[in-house]
N, CA and C atoms of all chains as a GROMACS GRO file, in nm:
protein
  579
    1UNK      N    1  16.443   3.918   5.928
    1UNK     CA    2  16.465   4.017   5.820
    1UNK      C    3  16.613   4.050   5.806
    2UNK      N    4  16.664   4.042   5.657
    2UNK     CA    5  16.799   4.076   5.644
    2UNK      C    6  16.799   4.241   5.628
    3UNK      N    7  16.899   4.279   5.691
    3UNK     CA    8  16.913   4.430   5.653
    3UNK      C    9  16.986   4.406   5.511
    4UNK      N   10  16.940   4.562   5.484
    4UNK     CA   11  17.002   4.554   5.306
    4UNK      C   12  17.135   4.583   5.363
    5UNK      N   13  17.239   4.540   5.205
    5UNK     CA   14  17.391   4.569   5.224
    5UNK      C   15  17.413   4.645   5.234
    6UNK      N   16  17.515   4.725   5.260
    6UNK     CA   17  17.553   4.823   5.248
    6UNK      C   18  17.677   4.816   5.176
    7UNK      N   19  17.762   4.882   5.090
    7UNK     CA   20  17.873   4.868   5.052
    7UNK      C   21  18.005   4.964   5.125
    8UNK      N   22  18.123   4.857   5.113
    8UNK     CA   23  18.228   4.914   5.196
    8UNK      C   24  18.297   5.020   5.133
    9UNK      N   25  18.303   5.130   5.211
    9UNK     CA   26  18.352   5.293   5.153
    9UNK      C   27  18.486   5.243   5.117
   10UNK      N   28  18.549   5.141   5.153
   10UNK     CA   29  18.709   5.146   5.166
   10UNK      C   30  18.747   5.043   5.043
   11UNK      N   31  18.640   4.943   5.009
   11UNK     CA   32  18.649   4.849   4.858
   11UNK      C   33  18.626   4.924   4.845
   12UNK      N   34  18.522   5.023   4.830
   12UNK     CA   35  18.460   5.068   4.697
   12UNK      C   36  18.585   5.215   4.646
   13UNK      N   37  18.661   5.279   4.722
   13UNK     CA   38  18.779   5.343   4.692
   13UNK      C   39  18.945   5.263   4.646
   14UNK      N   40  18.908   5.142   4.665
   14UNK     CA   41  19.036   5.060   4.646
   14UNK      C   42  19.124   5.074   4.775
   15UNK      N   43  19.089   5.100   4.865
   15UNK     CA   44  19.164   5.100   4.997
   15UNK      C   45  19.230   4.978   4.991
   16UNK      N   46  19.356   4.952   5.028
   16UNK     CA   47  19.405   4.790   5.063
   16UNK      C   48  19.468   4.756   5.213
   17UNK      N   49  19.522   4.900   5.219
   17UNK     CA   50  19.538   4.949   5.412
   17UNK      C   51  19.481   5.061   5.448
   18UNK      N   52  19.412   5.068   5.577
   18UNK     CA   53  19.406   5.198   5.618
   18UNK      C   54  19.494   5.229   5.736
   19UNK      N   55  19.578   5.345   5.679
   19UNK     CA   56  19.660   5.439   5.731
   19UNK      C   57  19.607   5.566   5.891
   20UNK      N   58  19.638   5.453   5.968
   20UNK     CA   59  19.650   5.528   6.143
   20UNK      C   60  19.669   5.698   6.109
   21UNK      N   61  19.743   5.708   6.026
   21UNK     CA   62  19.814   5.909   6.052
   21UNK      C   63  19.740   5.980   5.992
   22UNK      N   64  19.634   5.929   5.895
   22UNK     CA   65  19.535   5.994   5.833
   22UNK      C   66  19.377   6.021   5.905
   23UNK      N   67  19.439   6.125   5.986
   23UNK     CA   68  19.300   6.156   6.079
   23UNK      C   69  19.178   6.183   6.019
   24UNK      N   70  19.219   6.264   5.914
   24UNK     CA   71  19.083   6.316   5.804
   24UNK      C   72  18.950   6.234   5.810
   25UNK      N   73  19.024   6.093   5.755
   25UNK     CA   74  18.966   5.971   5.688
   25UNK      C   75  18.896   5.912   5.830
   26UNK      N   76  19.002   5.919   5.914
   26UNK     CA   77  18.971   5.830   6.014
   26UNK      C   78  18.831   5.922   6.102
   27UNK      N   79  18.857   6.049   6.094
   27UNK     CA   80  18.728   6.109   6.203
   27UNK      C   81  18.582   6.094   6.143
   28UNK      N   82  18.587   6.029   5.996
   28UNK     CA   83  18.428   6.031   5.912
   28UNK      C   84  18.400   5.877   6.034
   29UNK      N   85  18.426   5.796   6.040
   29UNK     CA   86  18.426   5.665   6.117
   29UNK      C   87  18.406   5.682   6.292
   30UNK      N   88  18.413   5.775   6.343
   30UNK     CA   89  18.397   5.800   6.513
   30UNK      C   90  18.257   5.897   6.460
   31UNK      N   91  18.193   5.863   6.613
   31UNK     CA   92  18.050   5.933   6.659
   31UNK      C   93  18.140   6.026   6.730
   32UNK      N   94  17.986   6.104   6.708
   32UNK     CA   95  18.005   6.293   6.747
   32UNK      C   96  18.098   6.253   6.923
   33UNK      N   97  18.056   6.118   7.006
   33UNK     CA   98  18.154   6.122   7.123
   33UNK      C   99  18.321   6.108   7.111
   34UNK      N  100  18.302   6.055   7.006
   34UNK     CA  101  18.477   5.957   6.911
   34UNK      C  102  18.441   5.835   6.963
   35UNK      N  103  18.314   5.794   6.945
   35UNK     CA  104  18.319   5.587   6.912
   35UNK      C  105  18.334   5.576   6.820
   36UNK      N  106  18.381   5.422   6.835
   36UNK     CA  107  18.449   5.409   6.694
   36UNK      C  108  18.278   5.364   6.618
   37UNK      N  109  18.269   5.387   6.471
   37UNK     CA  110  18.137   5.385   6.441
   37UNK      C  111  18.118   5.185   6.371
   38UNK      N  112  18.020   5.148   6.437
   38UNK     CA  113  17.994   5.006   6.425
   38UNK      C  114  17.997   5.018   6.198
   39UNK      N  115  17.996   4.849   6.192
   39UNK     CA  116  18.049   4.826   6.080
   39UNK      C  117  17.857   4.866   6.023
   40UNK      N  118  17.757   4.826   6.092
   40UNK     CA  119  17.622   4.795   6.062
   40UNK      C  120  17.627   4.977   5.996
   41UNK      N  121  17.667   5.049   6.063
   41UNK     CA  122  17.645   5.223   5.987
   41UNK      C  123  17.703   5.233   5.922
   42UNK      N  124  17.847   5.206   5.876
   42UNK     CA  125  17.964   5.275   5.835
   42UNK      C  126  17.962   5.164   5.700
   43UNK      N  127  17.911   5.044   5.717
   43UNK     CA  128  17.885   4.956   5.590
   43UNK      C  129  18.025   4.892   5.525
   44UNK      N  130  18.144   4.926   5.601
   44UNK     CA  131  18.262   4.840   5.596
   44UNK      C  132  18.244   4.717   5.594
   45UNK      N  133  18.326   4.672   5.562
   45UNK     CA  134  18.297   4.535   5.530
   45UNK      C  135  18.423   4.440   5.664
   46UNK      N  136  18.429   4.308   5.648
   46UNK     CA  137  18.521   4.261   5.817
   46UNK      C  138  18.642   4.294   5.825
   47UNK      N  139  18.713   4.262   5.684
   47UNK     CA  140  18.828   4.342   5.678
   47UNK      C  141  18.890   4.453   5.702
   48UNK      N  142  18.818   4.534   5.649
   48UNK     CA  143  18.812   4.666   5.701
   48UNK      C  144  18.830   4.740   5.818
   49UNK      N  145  18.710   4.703   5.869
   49UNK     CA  146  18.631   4.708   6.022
   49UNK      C  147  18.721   4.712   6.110
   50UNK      N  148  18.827   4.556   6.088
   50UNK     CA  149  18.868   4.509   6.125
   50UNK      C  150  19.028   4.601   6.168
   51UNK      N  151  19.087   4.701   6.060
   51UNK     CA  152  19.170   4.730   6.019
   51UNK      C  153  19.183   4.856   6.071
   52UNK      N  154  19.032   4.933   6.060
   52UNK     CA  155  18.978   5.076   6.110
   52UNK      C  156  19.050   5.072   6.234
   53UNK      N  157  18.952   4.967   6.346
   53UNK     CA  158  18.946   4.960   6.456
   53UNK      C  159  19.090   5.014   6.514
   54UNK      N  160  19.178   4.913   6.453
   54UNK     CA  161  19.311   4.962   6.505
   54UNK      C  162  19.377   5.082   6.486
   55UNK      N  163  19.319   5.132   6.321
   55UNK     CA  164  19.402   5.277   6.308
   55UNK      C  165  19.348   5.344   6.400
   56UNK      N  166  19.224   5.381   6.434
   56UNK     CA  167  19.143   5.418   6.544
   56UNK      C  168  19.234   5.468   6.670
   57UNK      N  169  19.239   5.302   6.696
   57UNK     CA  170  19.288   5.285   6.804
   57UNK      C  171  19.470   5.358   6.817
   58UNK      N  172  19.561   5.359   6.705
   58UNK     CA  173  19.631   5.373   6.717
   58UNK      C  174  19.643   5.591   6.717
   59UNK      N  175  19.588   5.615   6.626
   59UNK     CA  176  19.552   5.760   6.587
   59UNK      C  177  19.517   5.793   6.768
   60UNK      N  178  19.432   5.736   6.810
   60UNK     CA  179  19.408   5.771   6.956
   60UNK      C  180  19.504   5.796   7.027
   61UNK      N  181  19.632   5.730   7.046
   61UNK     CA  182  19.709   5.690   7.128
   61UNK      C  183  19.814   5.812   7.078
   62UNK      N  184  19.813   5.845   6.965
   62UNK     CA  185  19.901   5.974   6.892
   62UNK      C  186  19.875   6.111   6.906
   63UNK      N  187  19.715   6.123   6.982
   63UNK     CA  188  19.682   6.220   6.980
   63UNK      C  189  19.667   6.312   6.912
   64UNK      N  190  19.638   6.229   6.752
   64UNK     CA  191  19.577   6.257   6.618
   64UNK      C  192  19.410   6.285   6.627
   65UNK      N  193  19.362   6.219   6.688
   65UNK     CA  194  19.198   6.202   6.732
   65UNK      C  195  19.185   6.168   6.889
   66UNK      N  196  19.053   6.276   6.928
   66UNK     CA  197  19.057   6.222   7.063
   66UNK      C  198  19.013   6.123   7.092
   67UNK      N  199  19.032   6.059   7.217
   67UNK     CA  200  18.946   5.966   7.242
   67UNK      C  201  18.771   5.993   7.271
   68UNK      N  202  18.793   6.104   7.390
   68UNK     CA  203  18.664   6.142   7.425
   68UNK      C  204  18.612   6.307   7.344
   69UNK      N  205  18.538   6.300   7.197
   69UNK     CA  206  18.513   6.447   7.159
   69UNK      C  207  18.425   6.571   7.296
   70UNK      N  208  18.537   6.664   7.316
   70UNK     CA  209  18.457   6.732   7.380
   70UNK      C  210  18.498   6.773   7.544
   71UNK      N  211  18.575   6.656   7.532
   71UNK     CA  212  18.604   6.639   7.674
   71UNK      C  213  18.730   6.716   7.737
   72UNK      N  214  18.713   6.817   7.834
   72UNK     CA  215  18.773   6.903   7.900
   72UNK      C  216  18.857   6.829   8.020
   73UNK      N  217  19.006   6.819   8.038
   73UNK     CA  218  19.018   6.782   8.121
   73UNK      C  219  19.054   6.855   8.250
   74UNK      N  220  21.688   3.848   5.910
   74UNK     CA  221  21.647   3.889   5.841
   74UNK      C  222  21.594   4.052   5.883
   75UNK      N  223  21.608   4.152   5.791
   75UNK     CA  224  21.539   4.301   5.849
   75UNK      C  225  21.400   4.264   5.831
   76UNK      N  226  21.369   4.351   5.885
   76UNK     CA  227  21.202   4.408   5.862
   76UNK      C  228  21.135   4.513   5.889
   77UNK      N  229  21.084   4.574   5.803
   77UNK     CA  230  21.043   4.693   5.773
   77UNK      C  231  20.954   4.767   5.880
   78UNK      N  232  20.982   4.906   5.942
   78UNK     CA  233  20.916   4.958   6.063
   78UNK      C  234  20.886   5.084   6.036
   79UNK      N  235  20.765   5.152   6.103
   79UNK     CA  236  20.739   5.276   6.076
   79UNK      C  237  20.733   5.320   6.220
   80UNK      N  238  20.820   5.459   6.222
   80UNK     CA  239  20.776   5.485   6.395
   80UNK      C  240  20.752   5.673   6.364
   81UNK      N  241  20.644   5.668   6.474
   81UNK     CA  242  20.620   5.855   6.500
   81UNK      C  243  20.627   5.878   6.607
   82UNK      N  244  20.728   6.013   6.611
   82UNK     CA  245  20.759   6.013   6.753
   82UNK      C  246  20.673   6.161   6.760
   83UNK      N  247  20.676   6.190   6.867
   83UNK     CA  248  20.598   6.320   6.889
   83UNK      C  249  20.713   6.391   7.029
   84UNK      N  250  20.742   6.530   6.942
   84UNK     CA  251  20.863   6.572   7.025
   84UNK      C  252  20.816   6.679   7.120
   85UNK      N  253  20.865   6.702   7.234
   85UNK     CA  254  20.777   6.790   7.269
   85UNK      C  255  20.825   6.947   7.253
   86UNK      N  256  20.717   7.045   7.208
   86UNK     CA  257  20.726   7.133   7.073
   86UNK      C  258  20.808   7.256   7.146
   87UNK      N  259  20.851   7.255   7.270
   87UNK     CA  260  20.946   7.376   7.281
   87UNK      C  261  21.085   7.382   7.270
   88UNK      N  262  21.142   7.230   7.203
   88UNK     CA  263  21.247   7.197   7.192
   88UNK      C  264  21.305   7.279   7.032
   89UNK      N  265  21.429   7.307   7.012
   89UNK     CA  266  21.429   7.359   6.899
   89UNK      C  267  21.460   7.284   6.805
   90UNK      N  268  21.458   7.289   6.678
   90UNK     CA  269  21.466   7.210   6.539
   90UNK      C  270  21.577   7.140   6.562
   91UNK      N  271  21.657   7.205   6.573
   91UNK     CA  272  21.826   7.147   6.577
   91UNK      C  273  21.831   7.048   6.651
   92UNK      N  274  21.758   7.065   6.757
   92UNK     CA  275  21.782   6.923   6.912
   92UNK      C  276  21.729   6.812   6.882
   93UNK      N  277  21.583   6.904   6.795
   93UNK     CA  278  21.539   6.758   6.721
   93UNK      C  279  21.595   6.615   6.639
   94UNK      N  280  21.636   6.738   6.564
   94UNK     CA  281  21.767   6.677   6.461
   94UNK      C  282  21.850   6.583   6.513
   95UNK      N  283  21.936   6.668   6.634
   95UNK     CA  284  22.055   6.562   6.675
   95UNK      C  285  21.949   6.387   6.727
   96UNK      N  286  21.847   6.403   6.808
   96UNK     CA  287  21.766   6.310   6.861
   96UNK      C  288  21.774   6.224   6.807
   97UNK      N  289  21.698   6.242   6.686
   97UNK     CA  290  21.665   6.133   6.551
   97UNK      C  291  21.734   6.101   6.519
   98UNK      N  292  21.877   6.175   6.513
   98UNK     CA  293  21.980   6.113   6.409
   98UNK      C  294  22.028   5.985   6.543
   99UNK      N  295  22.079   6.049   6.685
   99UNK     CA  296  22.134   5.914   6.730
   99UNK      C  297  22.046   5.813   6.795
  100UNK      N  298  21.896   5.830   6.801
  100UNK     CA  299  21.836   5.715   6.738
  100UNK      C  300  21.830   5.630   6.662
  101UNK      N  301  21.835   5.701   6.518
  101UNK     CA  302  21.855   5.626   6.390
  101UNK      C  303  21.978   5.530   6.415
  102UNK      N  304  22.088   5.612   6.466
  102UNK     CA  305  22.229   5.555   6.511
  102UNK      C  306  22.240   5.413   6.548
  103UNK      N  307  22.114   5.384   6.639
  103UNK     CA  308  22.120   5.302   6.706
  103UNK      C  309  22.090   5.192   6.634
  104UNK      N  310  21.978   5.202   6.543
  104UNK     CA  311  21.963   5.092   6.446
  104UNK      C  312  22.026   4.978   6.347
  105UNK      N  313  22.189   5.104   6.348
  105UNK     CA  314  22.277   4.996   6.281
  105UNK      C  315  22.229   4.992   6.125
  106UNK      N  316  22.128   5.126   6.086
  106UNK     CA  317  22.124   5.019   5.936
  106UNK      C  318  22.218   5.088   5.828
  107UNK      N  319  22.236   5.035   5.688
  107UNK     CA  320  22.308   5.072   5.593
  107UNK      C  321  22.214   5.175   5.543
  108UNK      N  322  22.128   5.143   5.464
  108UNK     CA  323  22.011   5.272   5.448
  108UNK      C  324  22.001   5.362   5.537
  109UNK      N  325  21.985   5.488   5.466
  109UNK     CA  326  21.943   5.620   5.591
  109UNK      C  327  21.769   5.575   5.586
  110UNK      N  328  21.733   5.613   5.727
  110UNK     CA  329  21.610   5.586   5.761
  110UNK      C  330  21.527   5.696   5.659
  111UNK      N  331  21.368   5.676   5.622
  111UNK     CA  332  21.294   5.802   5.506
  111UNK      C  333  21.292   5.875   5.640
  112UNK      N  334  21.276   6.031   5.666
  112UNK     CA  335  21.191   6.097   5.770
  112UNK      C  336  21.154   6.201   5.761
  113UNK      N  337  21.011   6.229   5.796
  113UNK     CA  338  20.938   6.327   5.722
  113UNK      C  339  20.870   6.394   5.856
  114UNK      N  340  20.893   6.522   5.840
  114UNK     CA  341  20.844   6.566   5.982
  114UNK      C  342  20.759   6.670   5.911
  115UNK      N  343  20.627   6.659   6.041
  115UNK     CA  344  20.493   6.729   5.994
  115UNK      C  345  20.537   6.844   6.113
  116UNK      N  346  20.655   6.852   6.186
  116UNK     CA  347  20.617   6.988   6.257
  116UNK      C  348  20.490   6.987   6.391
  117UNK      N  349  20.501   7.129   6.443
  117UNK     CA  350  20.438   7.171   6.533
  117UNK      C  351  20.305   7.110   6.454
  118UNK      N  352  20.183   7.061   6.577
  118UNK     CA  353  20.038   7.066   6.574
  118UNK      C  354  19.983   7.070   6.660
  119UNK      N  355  19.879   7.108   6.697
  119UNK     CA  356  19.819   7.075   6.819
  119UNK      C  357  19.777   6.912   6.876
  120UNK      N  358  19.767   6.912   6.974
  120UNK     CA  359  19.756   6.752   7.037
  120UNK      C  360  19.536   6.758   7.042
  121UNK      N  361  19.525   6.616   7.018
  121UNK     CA  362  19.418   6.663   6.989
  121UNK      C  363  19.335   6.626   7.151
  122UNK      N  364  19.430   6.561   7.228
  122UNK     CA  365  19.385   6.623   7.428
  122UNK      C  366  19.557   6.655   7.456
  123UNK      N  367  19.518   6.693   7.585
  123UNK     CA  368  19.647   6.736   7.592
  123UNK      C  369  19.699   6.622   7.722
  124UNK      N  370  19.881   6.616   7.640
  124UNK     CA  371  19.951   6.534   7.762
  124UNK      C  372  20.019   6.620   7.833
  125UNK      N  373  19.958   6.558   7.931
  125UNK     CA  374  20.067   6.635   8.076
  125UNK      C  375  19.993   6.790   8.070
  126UNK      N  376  20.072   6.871   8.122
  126UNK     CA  377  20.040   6.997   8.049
  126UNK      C  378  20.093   7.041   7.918
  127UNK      N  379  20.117   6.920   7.826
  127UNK     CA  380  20.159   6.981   7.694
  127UNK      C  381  20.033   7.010   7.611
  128UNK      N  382  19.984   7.086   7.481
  128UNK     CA  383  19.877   7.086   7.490
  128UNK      C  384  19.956   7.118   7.262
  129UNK      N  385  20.072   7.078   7.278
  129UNK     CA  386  20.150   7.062   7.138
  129UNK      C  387  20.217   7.011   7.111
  130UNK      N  388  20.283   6.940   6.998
  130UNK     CA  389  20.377   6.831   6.979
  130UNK      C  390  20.441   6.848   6.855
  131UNK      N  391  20.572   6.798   6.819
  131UNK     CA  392  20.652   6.811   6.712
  131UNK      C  393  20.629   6.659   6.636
  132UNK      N  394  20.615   6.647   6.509
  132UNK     CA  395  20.566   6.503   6.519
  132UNK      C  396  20.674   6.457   6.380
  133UNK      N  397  20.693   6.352   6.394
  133UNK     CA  398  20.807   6.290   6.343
  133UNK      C  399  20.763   6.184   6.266
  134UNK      N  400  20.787   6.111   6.150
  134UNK     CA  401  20.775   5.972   6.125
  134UNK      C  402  20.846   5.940   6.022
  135UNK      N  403  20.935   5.802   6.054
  135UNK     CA  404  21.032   5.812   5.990
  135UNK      C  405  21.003   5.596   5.949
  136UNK      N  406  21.047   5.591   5.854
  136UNK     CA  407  21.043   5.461   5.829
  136UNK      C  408  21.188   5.335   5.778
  137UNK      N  409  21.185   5.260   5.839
  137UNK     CA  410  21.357   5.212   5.868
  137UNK      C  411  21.295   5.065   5.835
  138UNK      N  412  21.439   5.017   5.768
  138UNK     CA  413  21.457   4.844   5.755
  138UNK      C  414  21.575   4.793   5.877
  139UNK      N  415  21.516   4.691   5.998
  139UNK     CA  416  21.628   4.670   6.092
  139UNK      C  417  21.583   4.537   6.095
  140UNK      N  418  21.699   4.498   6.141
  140UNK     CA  419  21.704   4.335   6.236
  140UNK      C  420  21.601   4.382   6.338
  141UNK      N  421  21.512   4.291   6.400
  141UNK     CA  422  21.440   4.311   6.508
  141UNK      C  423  21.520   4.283   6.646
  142UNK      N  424  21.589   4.247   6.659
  142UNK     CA  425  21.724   4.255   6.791
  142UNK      C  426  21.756   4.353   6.838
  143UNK      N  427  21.767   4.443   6.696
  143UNK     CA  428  21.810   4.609   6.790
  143UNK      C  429  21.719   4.710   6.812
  144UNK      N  430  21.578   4.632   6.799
  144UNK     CA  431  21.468   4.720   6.878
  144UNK      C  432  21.461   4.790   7.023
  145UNK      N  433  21.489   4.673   7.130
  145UNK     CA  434  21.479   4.670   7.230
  145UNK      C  435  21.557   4.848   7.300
  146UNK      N  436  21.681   4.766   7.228
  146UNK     CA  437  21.807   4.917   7.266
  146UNK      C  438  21.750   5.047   7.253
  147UNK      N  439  21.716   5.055   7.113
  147UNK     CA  440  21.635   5.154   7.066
  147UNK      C  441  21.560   5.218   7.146
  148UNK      N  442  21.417   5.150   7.151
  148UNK     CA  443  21.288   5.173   7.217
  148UNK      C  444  21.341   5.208   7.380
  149UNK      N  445  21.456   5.185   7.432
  149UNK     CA  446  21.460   5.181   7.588
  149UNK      C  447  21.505   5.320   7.541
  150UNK      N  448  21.603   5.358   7.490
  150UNK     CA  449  21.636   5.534   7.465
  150UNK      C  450  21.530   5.604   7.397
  151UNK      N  451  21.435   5.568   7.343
  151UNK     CA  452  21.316   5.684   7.316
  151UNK      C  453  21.242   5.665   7.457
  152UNK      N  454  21.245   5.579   7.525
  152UNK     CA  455  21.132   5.584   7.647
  152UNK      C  456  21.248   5.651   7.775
  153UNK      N  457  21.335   5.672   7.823
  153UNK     CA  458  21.395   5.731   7.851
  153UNK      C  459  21.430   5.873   7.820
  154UNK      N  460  21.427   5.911   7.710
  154UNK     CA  461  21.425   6.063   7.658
  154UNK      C  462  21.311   6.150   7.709
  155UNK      N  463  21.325   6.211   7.786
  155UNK     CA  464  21.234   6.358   7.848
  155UNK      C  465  21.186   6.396   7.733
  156UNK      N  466  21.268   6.433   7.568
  156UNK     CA  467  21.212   6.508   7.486
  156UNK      C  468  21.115   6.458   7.418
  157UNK      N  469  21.101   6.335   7.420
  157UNK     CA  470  20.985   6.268   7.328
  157UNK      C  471  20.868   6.240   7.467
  158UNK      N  472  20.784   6.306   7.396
  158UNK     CA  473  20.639   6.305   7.441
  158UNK      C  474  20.570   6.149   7.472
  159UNK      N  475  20.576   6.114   7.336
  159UNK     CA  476  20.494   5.981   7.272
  159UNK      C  477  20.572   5.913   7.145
  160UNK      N  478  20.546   5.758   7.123
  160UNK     CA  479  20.615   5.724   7.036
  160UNK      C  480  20.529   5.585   6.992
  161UNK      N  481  20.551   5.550   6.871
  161UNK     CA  482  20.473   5.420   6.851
  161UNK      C  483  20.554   5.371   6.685
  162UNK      N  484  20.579   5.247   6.759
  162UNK     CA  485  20.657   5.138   6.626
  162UNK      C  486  20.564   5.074   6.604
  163UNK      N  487  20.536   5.071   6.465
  163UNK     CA  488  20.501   4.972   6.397
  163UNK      C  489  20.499   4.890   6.280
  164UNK      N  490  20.532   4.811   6.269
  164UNK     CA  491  20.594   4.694   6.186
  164UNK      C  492  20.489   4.745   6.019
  165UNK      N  493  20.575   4.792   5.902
  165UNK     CA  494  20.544   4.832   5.792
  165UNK      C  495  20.557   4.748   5.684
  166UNK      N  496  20.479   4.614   5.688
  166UNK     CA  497  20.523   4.548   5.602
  166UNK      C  498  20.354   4.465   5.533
  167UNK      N  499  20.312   4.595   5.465
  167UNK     CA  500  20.190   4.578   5.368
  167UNK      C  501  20.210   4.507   5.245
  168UNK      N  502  20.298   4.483   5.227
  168UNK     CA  503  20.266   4.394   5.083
  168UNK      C  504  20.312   4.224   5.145
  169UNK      N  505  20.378   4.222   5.205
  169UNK     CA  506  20.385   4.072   5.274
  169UNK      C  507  20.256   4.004   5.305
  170UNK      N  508  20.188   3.898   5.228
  170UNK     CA  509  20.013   3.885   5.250
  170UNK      C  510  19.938   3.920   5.194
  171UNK      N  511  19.955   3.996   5.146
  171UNK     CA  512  19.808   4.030   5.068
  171UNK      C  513  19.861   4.127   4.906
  172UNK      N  514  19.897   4.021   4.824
  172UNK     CA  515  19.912   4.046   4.683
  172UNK      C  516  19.832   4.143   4.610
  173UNK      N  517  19.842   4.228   4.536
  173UNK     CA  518  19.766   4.319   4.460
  173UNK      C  519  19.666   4.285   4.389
  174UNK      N  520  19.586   4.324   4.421
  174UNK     CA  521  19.405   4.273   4.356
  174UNK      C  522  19.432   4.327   4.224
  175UNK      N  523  19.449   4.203   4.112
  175UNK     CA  524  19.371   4.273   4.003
  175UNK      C  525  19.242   4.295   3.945
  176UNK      N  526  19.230   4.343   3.864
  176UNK     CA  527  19.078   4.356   3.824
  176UNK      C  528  19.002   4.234   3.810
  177UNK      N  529  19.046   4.140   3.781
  177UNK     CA  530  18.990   3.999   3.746
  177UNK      C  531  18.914   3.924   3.863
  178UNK      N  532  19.051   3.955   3.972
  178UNK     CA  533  19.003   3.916   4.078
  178UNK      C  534  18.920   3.972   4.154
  179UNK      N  535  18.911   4.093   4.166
  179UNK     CA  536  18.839   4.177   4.222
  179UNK      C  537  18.641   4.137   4.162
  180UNK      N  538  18.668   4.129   3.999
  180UNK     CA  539  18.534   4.125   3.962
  180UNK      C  540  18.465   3.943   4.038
  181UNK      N  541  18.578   3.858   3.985
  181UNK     CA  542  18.579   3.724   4.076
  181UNK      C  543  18.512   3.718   4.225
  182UNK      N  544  18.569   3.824   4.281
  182UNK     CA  545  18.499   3.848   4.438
  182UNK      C  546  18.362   3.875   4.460
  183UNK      N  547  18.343   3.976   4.371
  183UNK     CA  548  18.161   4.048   4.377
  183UNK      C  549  18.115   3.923   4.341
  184UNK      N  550  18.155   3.819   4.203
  184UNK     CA  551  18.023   3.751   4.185
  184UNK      C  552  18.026   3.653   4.303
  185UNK      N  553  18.127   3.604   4.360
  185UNK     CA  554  18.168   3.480   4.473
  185UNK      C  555  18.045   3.549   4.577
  186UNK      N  556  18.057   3.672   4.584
  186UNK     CA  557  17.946   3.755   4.757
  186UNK      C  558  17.831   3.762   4.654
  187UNK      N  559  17.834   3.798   4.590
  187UNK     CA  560  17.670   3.792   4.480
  187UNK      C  561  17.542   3.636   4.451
  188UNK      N  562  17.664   3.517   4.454
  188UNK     CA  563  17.599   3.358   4.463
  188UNK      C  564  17.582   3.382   4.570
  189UNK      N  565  17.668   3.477   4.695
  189UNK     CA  566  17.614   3.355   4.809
  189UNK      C  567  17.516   3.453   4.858
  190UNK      N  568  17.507   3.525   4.834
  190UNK     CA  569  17.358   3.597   4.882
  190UNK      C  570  17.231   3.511   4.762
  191UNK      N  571  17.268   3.488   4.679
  191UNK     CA  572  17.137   3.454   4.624
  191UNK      C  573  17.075   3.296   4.720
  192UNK      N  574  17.220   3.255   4.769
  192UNK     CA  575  17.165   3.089   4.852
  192UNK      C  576  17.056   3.121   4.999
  193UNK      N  577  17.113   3.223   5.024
  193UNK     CA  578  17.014   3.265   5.126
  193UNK      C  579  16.860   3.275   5.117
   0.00000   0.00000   0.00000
């Protein structure tokens, strides 16, 4: 069984980069822990996905978004 | 050849404006470029965990055209500086690769993913 498509939030806004410093955008994409949210939910497409991952990753490292939501150190 | 860089530094927030100032500027210094670097500072925010016991940051981002040679210099005096918290370069060069979608093409794309789902 194919799952139905889903369409990518980021074509479907004309996204062409996504921008690391824009936490806003970036926290709809992390689970309530801050995973990063798989492409199968979020309906991005590879490019994208692909592109997220790193702003993600980079926003993390800026301490724009946490890594772990919640977490007391 | 230059190439285009974006860096944010994150200062740490009990430093005063002015110190900031001088920082960036003989950073920038270091770059050697003819252009003044863009730099746009968002100010005090909260960190969203906290480093060290800092638990706030001054945050900086400024975007520069350099030779990649005089990175190294650079990057060794922001990692050396007590006042900078955190810092991250990265190479700003979005239109190199990937040409502006026009509409044509764009509609071109849906039907190209539209055949190939029907082969399935």
């Amino acid at each position: 069984m194919r799952r139905p498509q889903k369409s990518c939030p980021f074509c479907e806004s004309r996204v062409r980069w996504i921008d690391y410093k824009d936490d806003r955008t970036l926290g709809r994409f992390i689970t309530d822990q801050g995973k990063i949210l798989p492409s199968r939910l979020s309906g991005s497409c590879a490019r994208h996905q692909r592109q997220l991952s790193t702003a993600i990753k980079r926003a993390r490292f800026l301490a724009l978004i946490p890594y772990i939501r919640g977490h007391q150190a | 050849m230059p190439r285009t860089y974006e860096a944010v530094y994150i200062f740490d927030s009990t430093l005063e404006d002015a110190a900031i100032n001088d920082k960036i500027a003989r950073f920038h210094g270091m770059l050697g470029t003819k252009e003044q670097p863009e730099v746009a500072h968002w100010g005090r925010r909260q960190l969203a965990y906290s480093i060290g016991p800092r638990e706030n940051g001054y945050y900086v981002v400024s975007k520069f055209a350099t030779e990649p040679t005089t990175l190294p210099e650079y990057e060794r005096a922001l990692k050396l500086d007590e006042g900078v918290i955190r810092y991250l370069i990265t190479l700003h060069e979005h239109e190199v690769g990937a040409p502006p979608q026009s509409e044509e093409d764009l509609a071109a794309a849906t039907r190209r993913d539209d055949d190939d789902d029907d082969e399935d």
